[in-house]
N, C-alpha and C positions, 0 to 999 in steps of 0.2 A: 510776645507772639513770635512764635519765629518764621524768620524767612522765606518764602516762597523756592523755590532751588529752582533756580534756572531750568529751563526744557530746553531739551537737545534734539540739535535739526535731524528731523525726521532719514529713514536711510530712502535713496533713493529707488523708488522701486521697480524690479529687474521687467525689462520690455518684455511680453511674452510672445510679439512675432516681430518678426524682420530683423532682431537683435541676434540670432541665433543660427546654429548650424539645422539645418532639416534632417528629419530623421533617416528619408531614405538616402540622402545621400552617403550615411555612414553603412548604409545597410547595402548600396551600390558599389561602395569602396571594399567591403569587405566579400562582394562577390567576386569583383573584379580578382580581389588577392588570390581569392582561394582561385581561379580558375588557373594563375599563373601559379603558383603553387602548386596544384595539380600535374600542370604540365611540366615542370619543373623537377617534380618528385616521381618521373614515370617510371624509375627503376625498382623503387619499392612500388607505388601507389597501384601500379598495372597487377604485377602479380599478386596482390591482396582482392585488388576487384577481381579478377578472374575465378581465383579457388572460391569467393564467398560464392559469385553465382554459377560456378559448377557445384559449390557445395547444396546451394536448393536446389539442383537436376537429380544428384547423385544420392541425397538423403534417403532420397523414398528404398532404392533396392539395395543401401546398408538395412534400413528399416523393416524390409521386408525380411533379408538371412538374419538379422537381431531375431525377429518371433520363430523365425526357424531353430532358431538355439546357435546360429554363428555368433559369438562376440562381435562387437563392434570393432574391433581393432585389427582380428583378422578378414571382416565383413568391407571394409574400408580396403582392406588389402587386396580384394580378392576383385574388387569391382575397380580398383585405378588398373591393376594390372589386364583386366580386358578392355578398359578402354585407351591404356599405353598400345596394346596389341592390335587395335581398329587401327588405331592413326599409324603406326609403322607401317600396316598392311596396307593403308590408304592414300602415305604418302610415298611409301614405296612403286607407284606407279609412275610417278612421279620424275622420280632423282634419273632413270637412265636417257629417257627420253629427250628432259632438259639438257643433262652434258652431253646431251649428242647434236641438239638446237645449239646450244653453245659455242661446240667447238667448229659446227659449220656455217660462225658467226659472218667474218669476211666474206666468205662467197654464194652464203643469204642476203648479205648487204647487195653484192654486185647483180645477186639477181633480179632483186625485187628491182635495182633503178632500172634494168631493162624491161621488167615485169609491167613496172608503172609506167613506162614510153608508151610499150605494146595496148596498156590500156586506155594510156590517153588517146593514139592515134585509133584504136576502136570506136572510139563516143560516139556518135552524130554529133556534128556540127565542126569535129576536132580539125585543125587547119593540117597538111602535111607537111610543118616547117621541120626542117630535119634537125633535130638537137642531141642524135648520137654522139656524135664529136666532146659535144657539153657534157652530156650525161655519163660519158665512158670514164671523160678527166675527172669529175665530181666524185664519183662513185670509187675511181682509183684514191683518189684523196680522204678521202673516209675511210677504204680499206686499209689505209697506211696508220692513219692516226688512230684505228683501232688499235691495229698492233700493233704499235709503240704504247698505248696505253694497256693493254692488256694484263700485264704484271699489276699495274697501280689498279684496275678495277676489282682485278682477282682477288690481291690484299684485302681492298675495303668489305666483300664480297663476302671471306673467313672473317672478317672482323665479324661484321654484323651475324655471322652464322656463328657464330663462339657467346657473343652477347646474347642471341636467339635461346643458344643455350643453358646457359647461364638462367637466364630470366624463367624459360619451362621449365627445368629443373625445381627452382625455387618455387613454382607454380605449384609443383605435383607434392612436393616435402608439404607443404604449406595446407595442400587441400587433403593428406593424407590424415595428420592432428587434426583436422575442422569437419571432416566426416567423422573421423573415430569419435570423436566426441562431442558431436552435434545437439542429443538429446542433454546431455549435461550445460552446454554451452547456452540455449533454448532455457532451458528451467530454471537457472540461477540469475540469468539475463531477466526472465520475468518476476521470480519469486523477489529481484531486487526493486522492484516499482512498488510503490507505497499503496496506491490510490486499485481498486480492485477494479475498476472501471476499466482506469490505463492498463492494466496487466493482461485483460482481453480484447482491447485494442490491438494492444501490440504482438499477442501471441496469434491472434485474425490475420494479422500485418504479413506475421511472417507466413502466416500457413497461405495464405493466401498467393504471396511473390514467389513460393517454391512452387503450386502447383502452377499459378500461370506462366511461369521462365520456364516451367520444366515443358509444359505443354506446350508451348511456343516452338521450345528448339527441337522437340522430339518431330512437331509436325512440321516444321524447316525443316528436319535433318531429311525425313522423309521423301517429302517435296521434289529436295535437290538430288539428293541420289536417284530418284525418278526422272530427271531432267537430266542429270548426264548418263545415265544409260541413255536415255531415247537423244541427247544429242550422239553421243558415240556411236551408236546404231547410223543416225543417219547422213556423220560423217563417213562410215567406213561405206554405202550404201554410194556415196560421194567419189570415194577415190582417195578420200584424205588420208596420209600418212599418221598413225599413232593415235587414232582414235579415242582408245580407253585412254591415254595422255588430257586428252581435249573434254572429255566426257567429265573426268575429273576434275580438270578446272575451271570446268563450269558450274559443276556443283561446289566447289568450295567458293566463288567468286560470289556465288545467287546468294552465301550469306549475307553479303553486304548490299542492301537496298539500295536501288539506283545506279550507285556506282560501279557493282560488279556486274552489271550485264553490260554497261557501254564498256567496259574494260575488257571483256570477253567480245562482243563484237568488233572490236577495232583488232583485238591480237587473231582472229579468226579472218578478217578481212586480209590483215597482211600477211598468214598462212596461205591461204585461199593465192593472195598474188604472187607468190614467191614459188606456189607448186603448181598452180594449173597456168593453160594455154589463153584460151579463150575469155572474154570477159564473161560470160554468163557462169562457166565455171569458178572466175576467181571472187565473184559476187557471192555463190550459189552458197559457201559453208556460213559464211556471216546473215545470210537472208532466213536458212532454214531456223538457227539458233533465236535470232528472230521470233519467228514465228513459234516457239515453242519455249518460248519465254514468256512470248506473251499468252497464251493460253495456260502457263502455269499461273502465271500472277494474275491475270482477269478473270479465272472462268474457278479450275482447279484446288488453285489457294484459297480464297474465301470463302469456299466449301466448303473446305476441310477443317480452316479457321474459328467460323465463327465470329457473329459478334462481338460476344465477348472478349475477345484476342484481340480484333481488329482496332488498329490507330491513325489517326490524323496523319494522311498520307505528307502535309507540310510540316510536321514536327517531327514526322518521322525523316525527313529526309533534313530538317537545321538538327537532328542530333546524330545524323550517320557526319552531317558535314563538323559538327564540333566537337564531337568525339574523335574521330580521326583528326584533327589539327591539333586536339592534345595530345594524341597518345598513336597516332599513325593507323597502319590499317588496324591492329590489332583493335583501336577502341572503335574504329567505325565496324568492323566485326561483332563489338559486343555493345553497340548502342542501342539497338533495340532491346536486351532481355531487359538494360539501364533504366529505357524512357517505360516499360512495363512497371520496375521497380518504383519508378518514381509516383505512374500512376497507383500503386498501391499506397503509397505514401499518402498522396494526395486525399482518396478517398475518405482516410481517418481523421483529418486536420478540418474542421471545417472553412477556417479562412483558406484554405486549397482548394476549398470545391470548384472556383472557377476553374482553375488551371485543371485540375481532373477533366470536367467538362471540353476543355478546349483540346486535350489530348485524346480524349478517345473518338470513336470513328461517326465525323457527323453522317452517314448514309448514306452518302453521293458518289460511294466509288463505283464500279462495273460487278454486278451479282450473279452470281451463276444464272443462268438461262434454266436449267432443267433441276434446279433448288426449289423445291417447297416454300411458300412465303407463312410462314409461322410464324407466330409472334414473338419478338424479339425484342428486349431491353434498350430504349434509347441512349443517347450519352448521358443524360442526366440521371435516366435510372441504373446505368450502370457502372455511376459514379458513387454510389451507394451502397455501405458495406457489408456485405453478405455474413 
């Protein structure tokens, strides 16, 4: 009879909790990366996001001169070149006004600290302690260390406008190939997914994130250029010097949720104190701006909006704040057409539904007064893909 063979000790068997790494935190570690990544890679990473989502604004009116019998390539050409021609036209309002703020830098400085004496001793309640004396040496002390720094600002100043350059340039090359070839880019992108399901998924995805970005910025664009004309109007209406100057950076500012309207009332408050006399005048351009903000954004805007547009006014404003700390103003600029995108995303994924849900607009903001109450899609239903 043979042998029995010895049995071999068993292998120990592997813990299946508390022995091991968790999953999210691989999946926490590799968000973390990519965010610094991100931030890290802003010289390519920026101008690639920008032309894709100018690429879904600008598809549709290549798409339109395509059925006209335009080629795409001259189609693509013909629509950068008028909206190169808006923005020169646009920020050419711009450039003279500022180098004329500029260079009447020092003796803006020395106004305003007399500006801001004259306003504090206006207040009620203000004491009459005399701090001429103080405020005369302060103010000459700043005028000084302006100009000794003046050279070193000016450098940094062409720096960043050459990099400026640099980066839209590569912006416009970049969206010029991804319009021209949009519908090729689209169909081989899809015809390459396996699953026939996935394939209209994802061609919904996109059709869907072009009209909504595209509808988004066209009724911003709108909006604002409505807001700085009627600011401009009722600066000049004011006494303010360079109105259409102010009109315009208002509406280019209202892009940016939140941040660009207190950044426009703070530069309009200390216009306001640097030209006028009186307190009620040096209040008056920062109050009206005000007040015609906020009837754009409360009453106006989600009029014109819509539901469907409308987002989580707290995610809208953690992605204007985490957008701009990657990528500066430029991505808090484009953090909403982003947090759109994303919602699009979301809607297809079903483990996303929550996060769709929490992004779009739960229905507690301010509604127009004299809007019809029609029935309209909740978050959850329009969270769900059309």
């Amino acid at each position: 009879m043979n042998p029995t063979p010895p049995s071999r000790p068993p292998f120990p068997a592997t813990p299946r909790s508390g022995g091991g790494v968790p999953r999210w935190v691989g999946v926490a570690l590799l968000a973390i990366a990519l965010v610094f990544l991100l931030k890290a890679a802003k010289t390519v990473a920026l101008p690639v996001t920008v032309a894709v989502m100018l690429t879904f604004v600008l598809a549709a009116p290549v798409r339109s001169l395509q059925r006209a019998g335009v080629p795409p390539s001259l189609g693509a050409a013909l629509v950068l070149i008028g909206l190169l021609g808006s923005l020169l036209l646009f920020g050419s309002t711009l450039v003279t006004p500022a180098a004329a703020w500029w260079e009447r830098a020092p003796s803006n400085l020395q106004q305003l600290m007399e500006s801001l004496e004259r306003l504090r001793a206006a207040l009620p309640g203000a004491g009459g302690v005399d701090t001429g004396g103080a405020g005369a040496a302060a103010s000459t002390e700043l005028r000084e260390q302006l100009k000794t720094e003046g050279m070193a600002l000016t450098r940094v100043v062409l720096g960043q406008f050459w990099h400026f350059l640099i980066s839209a340039a590569a912006t416009f090359i970049l969206l010029y190939f991804m319009l021209a070839s949009e519908h090729w880019l689209v169909r081989h992108t899809v015809a390459a997914l396996r699953r026939r399901r996935t394939r209209a998924l994802v061609l919904s995805g996109i059709r869907e994130a072009q009209r909504d970005i595209g509808r988004f910025l066209t009724t911003m664009t709108m909006l604002n250029i409505g807001l700085g004309v009627a600011t401009g109007l009722a600066l000049h209406q004011l006494g303010m010097p360079n109105p259409i100057m102010w009109g315009t950076l208002a509406a280019v500012l209202n892009f940016v949720f939140y941040i660009g309207p207190v950044l426009m009332t703070a530069a309009l408050l200390l216009a306001g104190i640097t030209t006028f006399v009186s307190a009620g005048q040096m209040l008056a351009p920062a109050i009206v701006f005000l007040v015609l903000n906020g009837i754009e954004s409360n009453l106006v805007g989600p009029w014109l909006m819509g539901r469907r547009l409308r987002l989580n006014p707290v995610f809208v404003f953690l992605s204007v704040m985490f957008w701009g700390w990657v990528w500066g103003m430029a991505g808090a600029l484009i953090a909403v057409p982003l947090l759109l995108g994303l919602r699009s995303v979301c809607r297809r994924v079903p483990r996303l539904r929550l996060v769709c849900v929490l992004i779009s607009d739960p229905g507690a903001g301010v509604l127009p007064l004299a809007a019809p109450r029609r029935a309209e899609p909740h978050g959850d239903e329009a969270c769900t893909p059309r």
